[in-house]
C-alpha positions as MATLAB code, in Angstrom:
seq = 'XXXXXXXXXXXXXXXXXXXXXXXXXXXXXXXXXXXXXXXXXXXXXXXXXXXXXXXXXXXXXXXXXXXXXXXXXXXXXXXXXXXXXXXXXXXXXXXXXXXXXXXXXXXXXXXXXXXXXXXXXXXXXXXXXXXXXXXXXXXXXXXXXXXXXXXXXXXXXXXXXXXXXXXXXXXXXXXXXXXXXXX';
ca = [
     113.749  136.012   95.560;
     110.190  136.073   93.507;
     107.143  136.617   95.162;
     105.562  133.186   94.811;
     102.558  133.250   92.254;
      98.892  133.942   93.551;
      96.387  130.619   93.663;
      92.957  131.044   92.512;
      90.948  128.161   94.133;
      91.754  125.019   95.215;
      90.072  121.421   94.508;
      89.523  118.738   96.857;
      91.833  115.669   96.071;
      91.595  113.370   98.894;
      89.337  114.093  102.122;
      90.423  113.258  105.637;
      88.212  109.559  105.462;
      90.098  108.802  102.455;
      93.754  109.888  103.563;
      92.651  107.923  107.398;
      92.103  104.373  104.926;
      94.749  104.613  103.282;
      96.931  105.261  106.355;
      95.352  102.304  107.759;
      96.010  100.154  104.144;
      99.938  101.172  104.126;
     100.295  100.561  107.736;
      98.962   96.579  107.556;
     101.113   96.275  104.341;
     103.903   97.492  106.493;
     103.622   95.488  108.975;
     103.298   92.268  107.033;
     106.036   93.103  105.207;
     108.831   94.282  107.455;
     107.177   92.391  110.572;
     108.186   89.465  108.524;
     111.622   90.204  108.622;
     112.169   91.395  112.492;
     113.991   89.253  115.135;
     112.941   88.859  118.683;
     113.228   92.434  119.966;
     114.246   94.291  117.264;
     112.835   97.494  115.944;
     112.560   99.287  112.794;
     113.773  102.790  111.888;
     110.904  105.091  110.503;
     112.614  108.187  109.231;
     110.423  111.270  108.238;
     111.825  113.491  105.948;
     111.066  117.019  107.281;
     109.122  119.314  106.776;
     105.907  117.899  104.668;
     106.009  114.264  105.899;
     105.605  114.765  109.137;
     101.714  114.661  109.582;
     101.637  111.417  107.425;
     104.643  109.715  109.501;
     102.573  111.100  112.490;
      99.548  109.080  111.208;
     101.386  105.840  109.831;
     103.229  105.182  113.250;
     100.260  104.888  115.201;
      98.576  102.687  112.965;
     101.674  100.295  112.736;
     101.472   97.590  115.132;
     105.360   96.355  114.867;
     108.294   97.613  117.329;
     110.009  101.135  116.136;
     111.690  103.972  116.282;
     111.130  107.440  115.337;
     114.171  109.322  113.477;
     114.333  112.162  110.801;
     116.147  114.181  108.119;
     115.575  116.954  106.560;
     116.407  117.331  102.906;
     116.197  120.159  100.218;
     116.672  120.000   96.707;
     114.146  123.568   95.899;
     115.763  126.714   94.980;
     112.189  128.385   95.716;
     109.023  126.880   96.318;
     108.119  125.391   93.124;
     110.899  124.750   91.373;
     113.632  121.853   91.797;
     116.771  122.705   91.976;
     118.814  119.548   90.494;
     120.511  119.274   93.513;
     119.944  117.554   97.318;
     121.373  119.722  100.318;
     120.843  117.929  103.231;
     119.838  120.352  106.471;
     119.711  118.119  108.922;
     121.054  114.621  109.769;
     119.710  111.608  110.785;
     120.846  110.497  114.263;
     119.861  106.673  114.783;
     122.722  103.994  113.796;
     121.228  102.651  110.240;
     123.676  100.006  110.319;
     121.915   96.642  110.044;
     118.610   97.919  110.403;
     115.320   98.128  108.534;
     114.813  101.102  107.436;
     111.383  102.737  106.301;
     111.370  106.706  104.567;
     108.036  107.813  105.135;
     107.496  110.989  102.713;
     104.732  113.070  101.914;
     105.070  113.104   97.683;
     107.460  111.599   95.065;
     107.701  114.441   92.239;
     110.604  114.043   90.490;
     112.431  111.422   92.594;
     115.297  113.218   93.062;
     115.258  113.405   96.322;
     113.750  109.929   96.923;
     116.587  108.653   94.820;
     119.612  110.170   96.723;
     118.127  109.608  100.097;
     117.852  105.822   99.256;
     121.438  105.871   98.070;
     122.672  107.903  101.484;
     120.518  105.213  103.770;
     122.392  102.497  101.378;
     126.221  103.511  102.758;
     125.171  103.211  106.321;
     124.765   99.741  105.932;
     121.095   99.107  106.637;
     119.644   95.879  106.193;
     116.815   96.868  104.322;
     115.362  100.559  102.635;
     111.457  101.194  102.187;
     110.193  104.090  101.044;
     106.138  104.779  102.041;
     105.039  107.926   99.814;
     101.428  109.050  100.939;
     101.052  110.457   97.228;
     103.151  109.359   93.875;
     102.617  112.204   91.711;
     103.731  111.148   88.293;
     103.866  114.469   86.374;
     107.422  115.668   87.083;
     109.378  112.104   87.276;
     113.041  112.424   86.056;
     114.565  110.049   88.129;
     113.274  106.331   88.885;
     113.081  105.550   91.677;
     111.626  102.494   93.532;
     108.007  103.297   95.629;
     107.273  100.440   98.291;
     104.481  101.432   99.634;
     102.049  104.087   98.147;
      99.231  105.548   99.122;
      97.317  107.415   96.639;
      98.513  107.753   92.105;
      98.226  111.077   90.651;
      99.130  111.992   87.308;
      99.460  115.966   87.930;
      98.623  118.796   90.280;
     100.088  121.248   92.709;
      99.193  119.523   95.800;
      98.161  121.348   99.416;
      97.187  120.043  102.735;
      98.233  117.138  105.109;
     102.029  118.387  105.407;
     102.000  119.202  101.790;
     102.348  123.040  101.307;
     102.886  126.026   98.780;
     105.488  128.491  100.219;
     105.311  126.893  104.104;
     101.640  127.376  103.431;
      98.545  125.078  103.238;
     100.306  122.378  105.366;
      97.360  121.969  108.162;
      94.614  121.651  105.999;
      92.809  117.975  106.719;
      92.375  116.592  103.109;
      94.969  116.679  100.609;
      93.708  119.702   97.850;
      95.011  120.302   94.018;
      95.612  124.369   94.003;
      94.617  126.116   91.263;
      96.285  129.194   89.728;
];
């Protein structure tokens, strides 16, 4: 394995205010939407897809104001830590029944959409009654593979991202604001 490269700076990108409103922003869109659609004592799914969005999923469920539960998977499709590797491996498995439920994927960045993309087709053959997909940042630069954004919190059109869950080489991911890295 390569030593990953050396960054020379970083920019800021989105400060903690900014990341809190738009937290607050998806959350009320999220509940309009899927409260809409809930029966008398039922609950929707959030699943966070380890490892980067778990500080935003940590965030968005305590601004949502609709019943829930808490559920996650844990997907890889990087051969190293900057490069995609074509191909979803999935380390760990959800463990809620999806069948007839609303489901929402809570994720830290679309890139490609790869991995968006096959974990809205693997949520799709459990039999869910509905799949949203909440992306804290929609980075544009990379996309190969469509793939349909419900809820999004922030448009960027390129940059190597750090901070809030986001990381470079399981590092960076504490940092409060979200920060472009320079190398």
């Amino acid at each position: 394995m390569t030593e990953p490269r050396k960054p020379t700076g970083m920019d800021l990108v989105l400060g903690p205010e900014d990341i809190s409103k738009m937290v607050a922003r998806l959350a009320r869109e999220i509940d309009q939407d899927l409260g809409a659609l809930l029966y008398p004592g039922e609950k929707i799914v959030v699943m966070g897809v380890l490892n980067g969005g778990f500080i935003f999923m940590a965030d968005l469920v305590r601004e949502l104001s609709i019943p829930l539960e808490v559920d996650f998977i844990r997907l890889s499709s990087y051969q190293d830590d900057s490069s995609s590797s074509q191909q979803v491996v999935m380390l760990k498995a959800p463990e809620k029944n999806l069948s007839g439920r609303h489901v929402l994927v809570v994720e830290d960045l679309a890139d490609c959409g790869l991995t968006l993309n096959w974990l809205r087709g693997f949520i799709n053959t459990k039999g869910p009654a509905s799949v949203r997909i909440a992306v804290l940042v929609d980075k544009l630069e990379r996309r190969q593979f469509q793939v349909r954004l419900d809820y999004v919190g922030h448009v960027l059109k390129e940059g190597f991202l750090v901070g809030y869950g986001l990381d470079y080489a399981q590092d960076y991911r504490n940092l409060k604001g979200i920060y472009h890295l320079r190398f």
